[in-house]
N, C-alpha and C positions, 0 to 999 in steps of 0.2 A: 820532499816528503812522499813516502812510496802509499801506494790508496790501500783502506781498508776497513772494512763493517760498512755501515749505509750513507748514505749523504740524502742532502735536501737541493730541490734547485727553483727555480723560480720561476710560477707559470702565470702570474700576472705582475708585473712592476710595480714595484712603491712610490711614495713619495711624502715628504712629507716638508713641513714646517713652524720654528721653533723662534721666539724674542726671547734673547737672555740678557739682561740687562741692557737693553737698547739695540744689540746684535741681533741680527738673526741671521737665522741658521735655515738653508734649505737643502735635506736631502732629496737625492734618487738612488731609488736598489733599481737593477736591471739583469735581466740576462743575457750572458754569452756564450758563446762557444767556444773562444780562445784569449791569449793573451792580447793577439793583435786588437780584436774586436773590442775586449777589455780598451785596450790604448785611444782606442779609436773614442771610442763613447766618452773617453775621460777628455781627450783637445776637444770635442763638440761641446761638450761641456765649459772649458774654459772658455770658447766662443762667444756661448748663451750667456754667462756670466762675465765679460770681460772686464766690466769696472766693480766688480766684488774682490774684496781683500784677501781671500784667502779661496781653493779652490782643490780640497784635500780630499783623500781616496784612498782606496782599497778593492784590491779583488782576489778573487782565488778560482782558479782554472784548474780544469784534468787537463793532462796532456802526456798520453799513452798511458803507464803505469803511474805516473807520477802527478801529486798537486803541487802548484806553482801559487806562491801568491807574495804581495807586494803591496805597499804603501806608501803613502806620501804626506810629509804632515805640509806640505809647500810653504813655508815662512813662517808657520806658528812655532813656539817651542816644542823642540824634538819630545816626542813619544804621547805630546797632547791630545795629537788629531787622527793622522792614519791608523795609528797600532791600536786605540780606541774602537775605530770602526771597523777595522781589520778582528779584534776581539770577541765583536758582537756576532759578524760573518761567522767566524770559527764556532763561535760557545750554540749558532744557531746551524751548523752542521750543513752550510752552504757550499756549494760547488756552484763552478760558470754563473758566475756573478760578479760584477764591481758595484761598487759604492761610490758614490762623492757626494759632500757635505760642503757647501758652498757657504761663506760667512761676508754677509755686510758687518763693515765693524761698525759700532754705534757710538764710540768715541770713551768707552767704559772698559776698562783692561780688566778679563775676569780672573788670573791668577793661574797657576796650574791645574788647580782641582779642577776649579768652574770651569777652562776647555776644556778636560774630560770627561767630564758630565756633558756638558752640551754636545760636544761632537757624539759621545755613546746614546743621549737623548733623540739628536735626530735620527740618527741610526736606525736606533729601535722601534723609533715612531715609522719609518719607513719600512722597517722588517712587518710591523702589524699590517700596514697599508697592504701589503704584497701579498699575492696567494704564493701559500710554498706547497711544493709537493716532493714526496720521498721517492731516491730511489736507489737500488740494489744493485749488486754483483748477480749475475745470471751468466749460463753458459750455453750457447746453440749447439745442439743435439742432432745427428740427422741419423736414419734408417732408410731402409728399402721392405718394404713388405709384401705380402702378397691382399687383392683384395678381399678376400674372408678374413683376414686379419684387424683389418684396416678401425673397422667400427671401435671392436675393444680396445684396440688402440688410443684410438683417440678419447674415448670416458675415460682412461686414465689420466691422458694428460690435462683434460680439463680437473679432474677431482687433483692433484698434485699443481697445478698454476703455472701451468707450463702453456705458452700462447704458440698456432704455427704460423711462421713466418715465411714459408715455401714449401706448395706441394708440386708435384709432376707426377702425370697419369698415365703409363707405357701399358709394358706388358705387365709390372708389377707397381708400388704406389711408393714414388717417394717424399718423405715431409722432411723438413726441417724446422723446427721447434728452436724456443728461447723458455729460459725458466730458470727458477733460484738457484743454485750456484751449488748451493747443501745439499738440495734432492736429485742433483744431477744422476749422480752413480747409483742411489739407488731406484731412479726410473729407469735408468738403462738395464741393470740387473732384473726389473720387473716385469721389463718386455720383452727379452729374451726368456724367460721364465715362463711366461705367459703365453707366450707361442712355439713353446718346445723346444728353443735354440734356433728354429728357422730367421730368425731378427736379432739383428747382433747392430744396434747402434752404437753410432762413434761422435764421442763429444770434441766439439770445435771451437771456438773463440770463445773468450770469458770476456762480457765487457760489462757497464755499468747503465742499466735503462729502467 
């Protein structure tokens, strides 16, 4: 699935814990950076919990242009457990992040409905636990100016939310900027504008921060 508009990601980790009819249910939301990482956290997991019945998951990764994501319902009936949690991730606009939902069974069979309620319950209970934070497509900008330039320069880009991420100080100044993705073109139209054509910036990598 190719990326597009905003996503959310995870800057503190959830957790949470649920009884459903004698089961219980332990989530964790986490963050990662790739699928491996994802894989990784999900066998630690099987580890931490290796005499629980069930040990089901989900996650979803960028990886280059594209999201990746995957689930597991591990021994419950198909579409009960992972696609549930995997549900919640999506409907809550998550990137680099997995999930697992860890189930003692309690000796009580709760039917199709009740696992998808309780795996979506832990879930969500763990999505609250968790700090999310948003974020966006932006694209780095760089320029060379001179320094009578330099000042008005940069009030624009603070007033547009454009952050710099590298400057160099020669015989003339050069920065390189990040910022939303939409205003790209026309802050580069504004600072060429602005300084009479002497600043001609050239936009470089789009990524997502």
């Amino acid at each position: 699935m190719a990326l597009s508009g905003s996503y959310n990601v995870i800057k503190q980790n959830g957790e949470s814990e649920i009884v459903v009819t004698k089961s219980r249910f332990i989530g964790n939301l986490v963050s990662v950076s790739s699928a491996q990482e994802a894989e990784e956290f999900i066998t630690s997991v099987r580890k931490k919990y290796n005499d629980a019945r069930h040990n089901c998951w989900a996650y979803i990764v960028m990886d280059g242009d594209m999201i990746i994501n995957k689930c597991s319902d591990d021994g419950e009936p198909s579409g009960t457990a992972g696609r549930p949690i995997l549900s919640i991730m999506e409907g809550a606009g998550l990137v680099n992040a997995v999930c697992t939902v860890t189930r003692y069974f309690g000796g009580v069979l709760l039917g199709t409905g009740g696992l998808v309620r309780a795996y979506s319950d832990a879930t969500s209970q763990a999505l609250e636990a968790a700090e999310v934070s948003p974020i966006r497509r932006g694209t780095y900008i760089t320029f060379v100016c001179d320094y009578p330039d330099e000042g008005g320069i940069r009030r624009l880009l603070e007033s547009e939310g454009f952050d710099i991420t590298d400057s160099g100080y020669t015989d003339k100044v050069t920065i390189t900027v990040l910022g939303p993705e939409e205003k790209a073109e026309g802050l580069m139209n504004r600072i060429t504008d602005m300084t009479g054509g002497r600043v001609i910036p050239k936009a470089g990598e789009t990524v997502y921060y």
